[in-house]
N, C-alpha and C positions, 0 to 999 in steps of 0.2 A: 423635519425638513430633509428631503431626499437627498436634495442637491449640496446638503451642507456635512454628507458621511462621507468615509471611504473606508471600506473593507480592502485591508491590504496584508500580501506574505510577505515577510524577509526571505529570501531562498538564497543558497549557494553551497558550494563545496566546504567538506567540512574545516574548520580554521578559516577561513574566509573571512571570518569576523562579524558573523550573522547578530548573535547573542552579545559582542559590542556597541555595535551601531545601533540595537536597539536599546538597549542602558540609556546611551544618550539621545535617543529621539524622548526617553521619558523623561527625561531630567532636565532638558531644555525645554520639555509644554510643561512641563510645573508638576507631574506626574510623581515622581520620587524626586528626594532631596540632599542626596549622595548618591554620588557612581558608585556603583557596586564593578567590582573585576570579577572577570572569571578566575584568573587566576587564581584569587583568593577566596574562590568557592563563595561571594560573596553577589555574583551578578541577582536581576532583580526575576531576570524569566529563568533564572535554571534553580526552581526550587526544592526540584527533587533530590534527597542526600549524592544518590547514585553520579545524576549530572553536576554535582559539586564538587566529588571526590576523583571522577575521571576528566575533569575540564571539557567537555561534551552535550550538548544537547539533545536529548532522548525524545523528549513526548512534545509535540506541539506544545506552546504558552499562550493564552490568550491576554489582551489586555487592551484595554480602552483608554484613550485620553484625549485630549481635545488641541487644539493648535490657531490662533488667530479665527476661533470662530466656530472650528469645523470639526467633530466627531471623528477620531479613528482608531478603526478598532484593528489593530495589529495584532499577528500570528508568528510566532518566529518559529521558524519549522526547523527540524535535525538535517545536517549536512551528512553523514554520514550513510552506507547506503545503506545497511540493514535495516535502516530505518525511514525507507524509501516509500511505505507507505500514509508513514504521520505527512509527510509534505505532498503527497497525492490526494489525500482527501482533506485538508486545506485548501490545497488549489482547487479543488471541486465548487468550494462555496465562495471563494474569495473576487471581488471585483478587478483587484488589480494586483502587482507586484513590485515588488523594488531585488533586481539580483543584485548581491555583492561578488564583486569581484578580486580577485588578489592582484596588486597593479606586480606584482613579481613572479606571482604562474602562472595568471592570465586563465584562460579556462579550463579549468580541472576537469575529471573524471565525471564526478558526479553531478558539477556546473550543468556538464551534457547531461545526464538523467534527467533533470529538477526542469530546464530547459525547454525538453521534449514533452514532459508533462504539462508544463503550461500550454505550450502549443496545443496541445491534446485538447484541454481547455476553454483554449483560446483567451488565455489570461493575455492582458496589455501590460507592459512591463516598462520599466528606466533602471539602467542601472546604473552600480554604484561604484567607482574605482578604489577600493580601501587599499590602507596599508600604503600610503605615496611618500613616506616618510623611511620604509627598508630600502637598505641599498639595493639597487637594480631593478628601481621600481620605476612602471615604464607606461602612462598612461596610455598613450596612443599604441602602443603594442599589443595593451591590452584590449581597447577598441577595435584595432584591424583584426586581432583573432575570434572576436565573436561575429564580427561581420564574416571572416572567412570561413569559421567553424558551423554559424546558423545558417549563411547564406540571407542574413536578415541588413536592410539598409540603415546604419548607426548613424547619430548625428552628437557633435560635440557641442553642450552649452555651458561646459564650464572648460578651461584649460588650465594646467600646474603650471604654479611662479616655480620653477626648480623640482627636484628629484631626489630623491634620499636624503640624506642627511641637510642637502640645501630645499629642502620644502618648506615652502616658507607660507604659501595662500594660495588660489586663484583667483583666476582673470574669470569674471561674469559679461558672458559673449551677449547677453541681452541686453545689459544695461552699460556696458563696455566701462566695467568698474573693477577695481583689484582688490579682494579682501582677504586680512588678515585676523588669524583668532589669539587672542589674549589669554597665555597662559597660565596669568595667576589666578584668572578668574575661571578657572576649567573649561575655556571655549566658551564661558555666557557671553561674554563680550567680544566684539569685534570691533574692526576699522576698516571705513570704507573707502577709497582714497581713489585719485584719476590713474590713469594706467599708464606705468613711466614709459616715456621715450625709446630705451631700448626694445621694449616688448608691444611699441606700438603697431607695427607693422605686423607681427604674426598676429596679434589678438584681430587684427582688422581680416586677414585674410582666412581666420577658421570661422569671424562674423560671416563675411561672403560663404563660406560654405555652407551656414546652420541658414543663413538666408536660400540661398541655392537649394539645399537640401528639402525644406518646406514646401517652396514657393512652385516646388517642381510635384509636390502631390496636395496640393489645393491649386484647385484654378483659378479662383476670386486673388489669391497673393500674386499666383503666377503671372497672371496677366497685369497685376500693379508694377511687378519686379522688371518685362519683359519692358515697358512703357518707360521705363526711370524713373517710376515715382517711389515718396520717401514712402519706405515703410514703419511704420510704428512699431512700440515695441508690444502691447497688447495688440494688434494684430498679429505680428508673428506669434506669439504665447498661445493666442483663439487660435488657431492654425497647428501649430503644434500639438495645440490637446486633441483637438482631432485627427490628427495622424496617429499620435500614439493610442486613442480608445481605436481606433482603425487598423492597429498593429501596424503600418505600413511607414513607421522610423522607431528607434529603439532609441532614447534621451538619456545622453551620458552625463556624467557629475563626478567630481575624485574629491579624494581629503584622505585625513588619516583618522577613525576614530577614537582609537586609542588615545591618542595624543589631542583627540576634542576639538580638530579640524573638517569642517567642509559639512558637517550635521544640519545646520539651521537652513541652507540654501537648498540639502534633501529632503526636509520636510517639507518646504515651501513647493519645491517638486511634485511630489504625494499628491499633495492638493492644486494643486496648479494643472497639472498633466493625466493622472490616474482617473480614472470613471469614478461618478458616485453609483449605486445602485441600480437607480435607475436610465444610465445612459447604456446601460449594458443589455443586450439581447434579451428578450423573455425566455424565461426559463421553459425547457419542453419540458411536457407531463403527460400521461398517459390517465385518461377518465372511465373508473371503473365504475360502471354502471351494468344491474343486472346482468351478469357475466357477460357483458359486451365491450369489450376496451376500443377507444378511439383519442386518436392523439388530438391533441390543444396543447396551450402554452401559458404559462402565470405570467400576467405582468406584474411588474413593481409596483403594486400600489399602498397606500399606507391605508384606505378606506375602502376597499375591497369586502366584499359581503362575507366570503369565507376565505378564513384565516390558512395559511400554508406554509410547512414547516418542514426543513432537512434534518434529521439527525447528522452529523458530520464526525462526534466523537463523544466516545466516554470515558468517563473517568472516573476509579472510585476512590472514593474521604473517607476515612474511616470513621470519621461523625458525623456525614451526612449521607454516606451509603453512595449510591448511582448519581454520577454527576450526568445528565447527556448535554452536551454543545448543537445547539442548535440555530441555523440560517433561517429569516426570516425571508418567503419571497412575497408574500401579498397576507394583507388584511393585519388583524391586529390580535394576539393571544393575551390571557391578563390570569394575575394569581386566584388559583383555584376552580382554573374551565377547564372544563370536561372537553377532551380533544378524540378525535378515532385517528387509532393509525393505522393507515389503507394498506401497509404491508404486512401487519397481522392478523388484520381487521378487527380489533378488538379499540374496545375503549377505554382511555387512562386519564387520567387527572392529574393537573399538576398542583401540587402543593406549595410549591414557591420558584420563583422566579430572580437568577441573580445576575449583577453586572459583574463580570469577573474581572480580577486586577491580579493575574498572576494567580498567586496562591493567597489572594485578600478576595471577598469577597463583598458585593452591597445588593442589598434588597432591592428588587425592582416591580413596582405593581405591572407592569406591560411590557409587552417588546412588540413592536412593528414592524413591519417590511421593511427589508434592507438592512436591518441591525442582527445580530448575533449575541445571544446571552446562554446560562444555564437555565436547566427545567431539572429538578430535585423532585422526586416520587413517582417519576415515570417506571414502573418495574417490567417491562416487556419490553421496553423500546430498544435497538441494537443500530449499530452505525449502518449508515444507508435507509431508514426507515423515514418515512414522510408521516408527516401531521398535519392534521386536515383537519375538515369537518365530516359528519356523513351525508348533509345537503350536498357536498361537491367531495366528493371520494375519489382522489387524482394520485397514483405513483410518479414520485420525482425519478428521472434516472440515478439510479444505482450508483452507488461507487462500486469500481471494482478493484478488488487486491491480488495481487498476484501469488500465484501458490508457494506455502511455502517449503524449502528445499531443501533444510537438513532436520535430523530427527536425533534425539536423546535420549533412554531409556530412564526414566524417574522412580523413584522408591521413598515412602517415608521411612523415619527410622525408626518408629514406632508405629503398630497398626492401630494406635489410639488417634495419631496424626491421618490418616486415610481420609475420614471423611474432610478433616479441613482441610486437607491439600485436594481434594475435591472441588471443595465448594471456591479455593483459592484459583485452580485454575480455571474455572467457568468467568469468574468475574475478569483473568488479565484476558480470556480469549472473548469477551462481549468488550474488554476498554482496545481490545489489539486484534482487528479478524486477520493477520497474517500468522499470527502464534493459536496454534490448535492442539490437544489433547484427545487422545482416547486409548481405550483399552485395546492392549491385541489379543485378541482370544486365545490364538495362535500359539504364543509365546506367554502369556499372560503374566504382559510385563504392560505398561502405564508409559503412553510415549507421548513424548511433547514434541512438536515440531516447528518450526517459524524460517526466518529471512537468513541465517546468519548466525557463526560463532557468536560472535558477539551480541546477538541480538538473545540468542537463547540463554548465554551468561548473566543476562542485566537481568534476565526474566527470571532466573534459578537465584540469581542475588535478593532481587524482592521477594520473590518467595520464601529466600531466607530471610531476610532480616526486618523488610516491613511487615509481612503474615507472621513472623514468627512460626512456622512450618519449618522443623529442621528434616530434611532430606539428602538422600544419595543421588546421584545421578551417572547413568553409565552409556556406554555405546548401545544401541538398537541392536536385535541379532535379525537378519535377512530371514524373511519366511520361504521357505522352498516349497515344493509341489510335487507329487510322483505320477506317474502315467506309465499306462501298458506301452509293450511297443510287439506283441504278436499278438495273435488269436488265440483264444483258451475257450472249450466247453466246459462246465461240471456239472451234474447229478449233484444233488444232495437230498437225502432220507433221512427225515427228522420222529424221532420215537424217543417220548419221554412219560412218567408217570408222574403227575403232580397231585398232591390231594387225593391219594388212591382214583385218580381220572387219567386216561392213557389219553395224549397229545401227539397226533400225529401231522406230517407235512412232507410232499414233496417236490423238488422244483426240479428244470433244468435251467442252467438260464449261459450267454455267448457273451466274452468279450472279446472289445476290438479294439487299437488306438483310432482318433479321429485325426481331423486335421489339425493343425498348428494352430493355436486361439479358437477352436471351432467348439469349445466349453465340453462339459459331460453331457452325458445324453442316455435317458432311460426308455425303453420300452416292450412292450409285451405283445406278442404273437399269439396268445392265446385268445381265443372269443369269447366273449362276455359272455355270461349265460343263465340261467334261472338255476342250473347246477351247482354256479360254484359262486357264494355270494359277494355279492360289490365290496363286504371288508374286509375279505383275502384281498383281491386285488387292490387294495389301498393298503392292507399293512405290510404286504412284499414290495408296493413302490416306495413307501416311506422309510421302513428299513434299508433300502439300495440307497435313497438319496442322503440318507444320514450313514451312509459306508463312504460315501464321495466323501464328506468332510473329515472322518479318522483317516484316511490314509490305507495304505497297505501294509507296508511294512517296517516305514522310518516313524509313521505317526503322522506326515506331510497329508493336506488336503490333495485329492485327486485332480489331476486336470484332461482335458483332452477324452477320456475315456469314454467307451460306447456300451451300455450293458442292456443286453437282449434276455429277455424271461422266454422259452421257448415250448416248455412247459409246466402243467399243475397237474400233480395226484391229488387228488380232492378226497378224503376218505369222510363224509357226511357225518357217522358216530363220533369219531374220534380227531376231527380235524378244527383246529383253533388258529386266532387271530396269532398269538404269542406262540404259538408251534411255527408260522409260517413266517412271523419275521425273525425270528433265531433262524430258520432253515436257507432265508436269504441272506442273511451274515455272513453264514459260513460259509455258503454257494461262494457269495462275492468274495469272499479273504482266500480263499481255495483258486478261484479260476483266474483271478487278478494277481496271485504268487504262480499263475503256472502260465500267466502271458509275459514274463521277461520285464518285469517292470525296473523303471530308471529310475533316477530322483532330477528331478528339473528347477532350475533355479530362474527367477525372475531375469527378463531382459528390459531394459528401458531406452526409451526414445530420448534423444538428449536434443537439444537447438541451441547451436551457441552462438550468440551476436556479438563478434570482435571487431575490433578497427581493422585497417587491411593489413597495417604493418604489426598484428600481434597473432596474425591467422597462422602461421606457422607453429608459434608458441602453443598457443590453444589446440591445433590439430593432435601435435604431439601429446598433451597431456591427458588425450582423451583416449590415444593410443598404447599410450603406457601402463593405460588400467584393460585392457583388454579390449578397449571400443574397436569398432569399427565406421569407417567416415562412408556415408549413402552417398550423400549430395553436396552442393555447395550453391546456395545464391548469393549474388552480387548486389548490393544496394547501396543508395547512397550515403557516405562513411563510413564504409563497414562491409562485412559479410556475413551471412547468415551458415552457419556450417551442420548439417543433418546427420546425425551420429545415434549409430546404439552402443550400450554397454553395460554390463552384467553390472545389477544392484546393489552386488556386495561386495565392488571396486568402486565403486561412488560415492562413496562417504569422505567428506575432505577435501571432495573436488573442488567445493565453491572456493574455498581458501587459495588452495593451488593456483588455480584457474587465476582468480583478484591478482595474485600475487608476485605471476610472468606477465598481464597485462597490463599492468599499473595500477590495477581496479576499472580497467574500461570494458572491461567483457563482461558478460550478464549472461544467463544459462536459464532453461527450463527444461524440467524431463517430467518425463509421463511413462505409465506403464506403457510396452507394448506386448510380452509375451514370454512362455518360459519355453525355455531349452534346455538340452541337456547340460548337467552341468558338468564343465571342464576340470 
């Protein structure tokens, strides 16, 4: 039953109390049977050693449980940013959301990340005021800042009896009731009680606004409200849930979950407010049919002819190998069907099917539309990939990840370890597409790259200690580039005797610098001809193209460079393939040492997205490594600042950069070109 799921994230800044609040939504549907604290590395979704030992949420958790009836399958995604991508492709599949908020920062850094994502989305959200129990905890403060900060219209359905240390319950603006939770019984229990006298007047005048607020984006209320008639309280509720799947109010609620206040009236929420599956838009898809693609769209249906399926994440067990998390949008998969996946186009078979609980798992013969399980024996599948059938062959949209920004050089410590820190990093960059690996030829050093100090430390941590892979890790070294920067001719007369056989060659050949980014450039002025055969003229182009890659004179690849062959002495008896690219070698290392050559160091394009009031900060830090600032756009919250700067003053930046802007600024660089270097 469609209507009786809800796919939901917890999202927020990190501390926020993400990975609290969900302890207790499972403890309260019967789910687990002790709170587990983070504190005490003992929470029920942070099962990884890592997120136990840093009090932190790393990898999305999945986990299912049920509530008065109704199926929900909860994702508590990482608050912190480098890990900005686990809560992006959650939001990808998820139908709705619950933000926490801290009733004492009110909206954080990464709030706005996690925020703009949903948007992106177009996830429906409620959020949640945690933490109404620290001093200077400030529910309405925290309301009016996300109203100010999203530009999004909030509506209050719960209100705090008290603040800090006097938090005592809230007042429920729907049923105009005061509840309190019972501490000896960990929040199971409450009391429901009428709304005293003093606090009767405010609780009546934030009812008039959640009425006011409603009644003014449904017309059916509006016009009952506009009339004086009574409104009920399941009318306003039906009313509300359709502004929130509509986006068009944001449903507040506070408590403290720590403390095991305000939990049972946000589950009731979840379900009450959030979409089930099917209230939510059809999914776009793209229909590959005999290389002709045409968009259409999956509805939600649970009996749908062909079955369709997201990859969203992976995960690897070390006893059952490739976990992948897959979104159910139409029809029905079951253990042991043959599935195609349209992004590889190949065909896999799943071997088993699980309902995941955390780090518990249970057998599942099927999963349907609108639900979310494991698919165990998928061996090609990667996040973003769809599953189909080959009667209806449909690409889901993509997730996409953002590039990632800092890089590590990697070493094991033994070359017996090589292949398995091989095969170790292939598996975190198919469970993590922001963490990448590869060889630089260049340097021929093994670089890793991802989101983040931290991001890359958690990742060199598992590689220590869950692979058991013992490894070094050091700085990247910058690859640099050389180019001419005048004209040079050379002659070169090649005479050699090999195998008592004389080997001869001669060429002339011109270089030039080109333009800035305008790449290398080969070619030959002499005419083809029945004289001189077609595989001279391919082994003196191949030879010059593999001169571009050694370098000149430091060993750097060439750039920029223009090399002209002008002439060929052809000598028929005595002229060879291997006489003619040696003769072009030497041409080239001769005329390329007698054009002035420089050494050029990479330049990069930098775009940094600050608030307004941290554009100074960031300007200068970008200055200070030798950038230089292009441009500047203005947008709403912020500015966009267009900068270049030399690649081997950028190491560090992300830190820096987080560090003067509280964490609110965000960077992306790309190659643009090399110069000389300074």
């Amino acid at each position: 039953m469609l209507d009786k799921m809800r796919n939901i994230g917890i999202m927020a800044h990190i501390d926020a109390g993400k990975t609290t609040t969900t302890e207790r939504i499972l403890y309260y549907s019967g789910k687990i049977h002790r709170i587990g604290e983070i504190d005490d590395g003992a929470a029920t979704m942070d099962f990884m050693q890592q997120e136990q030992e840093r009090g932190i949420t790393i990898a999305s958790a999945a986990i299912t449980t049920e509530w008065k009836g109704y199926k929900i399958n909860i994702i508590d995604t990482p608050g912190h940013v480098d890990f900005t991508a686990e809560v992006e492709r959650s939001l990808r599949v998820l139908d709705g959301a619950v933000a926490v908020i801290c009733a004492v920062g009110w909206v954080q850094p990464q709030t706005e990340t996690v925020w703009k994502q949903a948007d992106e989305f177009n996830v429906p959200r409620i959020c949640f005021v945690n933490k109404m129990d620290r001093i200077g905890a400030d529910f309405f403060g925290a309301m009016n800042d996300v109203h100010e900060k999203f530009k999004c219209p909030v509506v209050a359905l719960e209100i705090p009896i008290g603040a800090g240390q006097d938090f005592e319950g809230v007042i429920d603006l729907l049923n105009m009731k005061e509840i309190r939770w019972d501490a000896e019984s960990e929040g199971e229990k409450f009391d429901v009680t009428e709304i005293a006298d003093e606090r009767k007047a405010m609780a009546e005048e934030w009812r008039e606004k959640l009425i006011d607020a409603v009644a003014s984006n449904d017309d059916a209320l509006g016009e009952k409200y506009l009339e004086g008639q009574e409104i009920t309280t399941q009318e306003l509720k039906a009313a509300l849930r359709k502004c929130t799947i509509n986006r068009t109010l944001v449903p507040f609620l506070c408590g403290s979950s720590r403390h095991n206040q305000g939990v049972q009236p946000l589950i009731d929420a979840v379900v009450d407010y959030l979409p089930s599956p099917d209230e939510i838009p059809a999914a776009k898809a793209v229909h590959v049919k005999k290389d002709v693609e045409e968009e259409t769209s999956i509805e939600c249906k649970e009996d749908a002819k062909f079955p369709v399926g997201l990859v969203f994440k992976i995960q690897f067990d070390p006893q059952m190998g490739i976990l992948c998390f897959v979104r159910m949008y139409a029809g029905k998969i079951t253990t042991g069907m043959q599935v195609f996946n349209a992004s590889k186009k190949k065909r896999e078979r799943i071997n088993r099917i699980l309902r995941v609980n955390a780090n518990r798992m249970e057998q599942m013969d099927s999963v349907s539309a609108g639900d979310i399980a494991v698919f165990v024996g998928l061996k090609l599948s990667q996040t973003g990939d769809t599953l189909c059938s080959e009667g209806f062959p449909v690409l889901l949209e993509n997730v996409k990840f953002p590039e990632p920004v800092i890089s590590i050089a990697i070493e094991p410590e033994t070359m017996s370890d090589r292949d398995k820190l091989n095969e170790t990093l292939e598996i975190l960059s198919r469970e993590d597409p922001t963490f990448t690996s590869r060889d630089d030829a260049e340097t021929g050093q093994l670089v890793i790259s991802g989101m983040g100090e931290l991001h890359l430390d958690v990742l060199v941590t598992r590689i220590r200690d869950d692979f058991k892979v013992q490894c070094r890790v050091g700085a990247p070294q910058v690859t640099y580039r050389e180019a001419v920067t005048a004209s040079a001719d050379y002659k070169e007369e090649f005479s050699r005797v090999l195998a008592g056989k004389e080997n001869t060659a001669g060429l002339t050949i011109h270089v030039e610098p080109r333009e800035t980014g305008a790449g290398n450039s080969y070619s030959c002025t002499v005419k083809h001809s029945s004289e001189i055969p077609e595989e001279i003229f391919e082994a003196i182009e191949q030879s010059i193209t593999n001169c571009f890659g050694s370098g000149i004179k430091m060993g750097y690849p060439c750039a920029d460079t223009a090399v002209t062959v002008t002439a060929i002495e052809y000598n028929p008896l005595t002229a060879s393939t291997f006489a003619f690219e040696a003769a072009a070698a030497e041409a080239f290392d001769k005329a390329c040492s007698a054009a002035s050559p420089e050494l050029l160091e990479p330049v990069m394009d930098v775009d940094i997205e600050s608030p307004s009031e941290f554009v100074g900060d960031a300007m200068s830090q970008i200055t200070q490594r030798g950038g230089m600032i292009s441009s500047m756009d203005e947008k709403s919250g912020g500015n966009i600042i267009h900068a270049q700067a030399p690649m081997a003053k950028m190491f560090g930046f992300s830190t820096n950069l987080r560090s003067v802007t509280q964490g609110r600024a965000s960077f992306s660089m790309a190659f643009s070109h090399f110069k000389k270097k300074a």
